[in-house]
C-alpha positions, 0 to 999 in steps of 0.5 A: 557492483561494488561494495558500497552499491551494495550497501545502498541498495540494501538499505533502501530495501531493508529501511523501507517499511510502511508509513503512517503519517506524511508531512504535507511537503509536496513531492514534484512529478518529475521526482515521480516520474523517474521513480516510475520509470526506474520501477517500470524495469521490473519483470513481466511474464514475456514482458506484458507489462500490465500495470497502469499507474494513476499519479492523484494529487492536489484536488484529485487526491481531495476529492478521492479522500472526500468521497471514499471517507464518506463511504467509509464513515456510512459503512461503520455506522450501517455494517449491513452495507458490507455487500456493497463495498468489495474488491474484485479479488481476495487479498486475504484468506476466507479462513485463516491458519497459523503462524499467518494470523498469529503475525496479523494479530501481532501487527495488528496490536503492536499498532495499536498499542503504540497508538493507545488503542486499547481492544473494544475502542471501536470508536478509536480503531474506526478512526484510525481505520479512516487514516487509511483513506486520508492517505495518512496525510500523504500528498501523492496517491498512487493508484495501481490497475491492470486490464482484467483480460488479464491472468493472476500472473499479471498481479505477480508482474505488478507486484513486482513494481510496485515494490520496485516504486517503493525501494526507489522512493526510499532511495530518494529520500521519500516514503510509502505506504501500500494499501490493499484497504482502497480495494473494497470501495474499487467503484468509487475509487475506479470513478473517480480515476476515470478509469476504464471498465476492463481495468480493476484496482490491485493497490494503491500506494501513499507517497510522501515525506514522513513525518519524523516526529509522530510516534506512529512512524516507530512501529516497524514490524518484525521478520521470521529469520531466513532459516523460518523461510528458506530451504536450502536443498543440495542432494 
């Protein structure tokens, strides 16, 4: 591999960053299928290949939207109903530690502040928490799964793909938003798949072109430097 592959790998990595707002131009299967393909190398533990991918577009995707919104909007204005939404597995902690929560506090505000939402605007934050479910205007969904028969590992296989999915799309000039948040409504969203029951939701994944000129798209997040994370061990 030479030097300027490099570069191109790295950038399509180093840009890569979540996507919140989507321009409506539509993104044709076959540039979706060659995504999928080039991901699907990722590793596997003894090359299980657990993941399944639902490609939702056109009235789909509508009906998707339509009823999870529903749900979404029903839950804001009843809390109590939190009982019934949940997802199969715990994405984030029951109790949070420092520096995690401290970043997710930062996240969380620099988002909001660009957005001039300002703390206590539950009404705001209710609405930009619904954006999640419109996809951010995103004209492809992509809804990933594995077999429940299967272990934790296969959630690091899957994992895997689905960034892989992600630096290929932003090789080709798209990008994404991956999106635990679907994991709570995992009923409506299985039902509307058609999926089996031994199948559970791990992630869905808007995908599109972003808009370049909505302000939302600016908010790039930060990384701890490589010295914050790694250790180096030679004796």
């Amino acid at each position: 591999m030479n030097l300027d592959q490099v570069r191109l790998v790295d950038n399509a990595i180093s840009t890569r960053h979540s996507v919140r707002a989507f321009l409506n131009t539509p993104v044709s299967s076959e540039t979706i299928k060659d995504i999928l393909t080039v991901a699907s190398r990722a590793p596997s533990g003894t090359n299980t290949q657990p993941w399944k991918v639902y490609v939702v577009t056109g009235q789909k995707r509508a009906e998707m939207i339509e009823r999870v919104c529903a749900a979404q909007i029903e839950l804001f204005n009843n809390p109590a109903l939190a009982s019934e939404y949940k997802e199969t597995f715990s994405y984030y902690p029951e109790t949070w530690i420092s520096p995690y929560i401290d970043r997710r506090r930062e996240n969380g505000w620099g988002l909001y502040g660009l957005l001039n939402i300002q703390k206590g605007e539950k009404e705001k934050m209710a609405a930009q928490q619904l954006r999640n479910y419109q996809l951010f205007d995103a004209p492809v969904a992509l809804y990933f799964t594995v077999n429940k028969a299967m272990g934790i590992g296969s959630k690091m296989d899957i994992s895997m793909m689905i960034q892989n999915v992600m630096t290929a799309a932003k090789a080709r000039g798209l990008d994404t938003c991956p999106q635990a948040a679907w994991n709570h409504f995992h009923p409506i969203v299985m039902d509307v798949l058609q999926a089996p029951e031994d199948e559970e939701l791990v992630c869905a994944v808007a995908l599109g072109f972003a808009d370049p000129d909505h302000i939302v798209n600016t908010f790039i997040t930060p990384r701890v430097p490589v010295e914050d994370f790694a250790v180096f061990l030679d004796e």
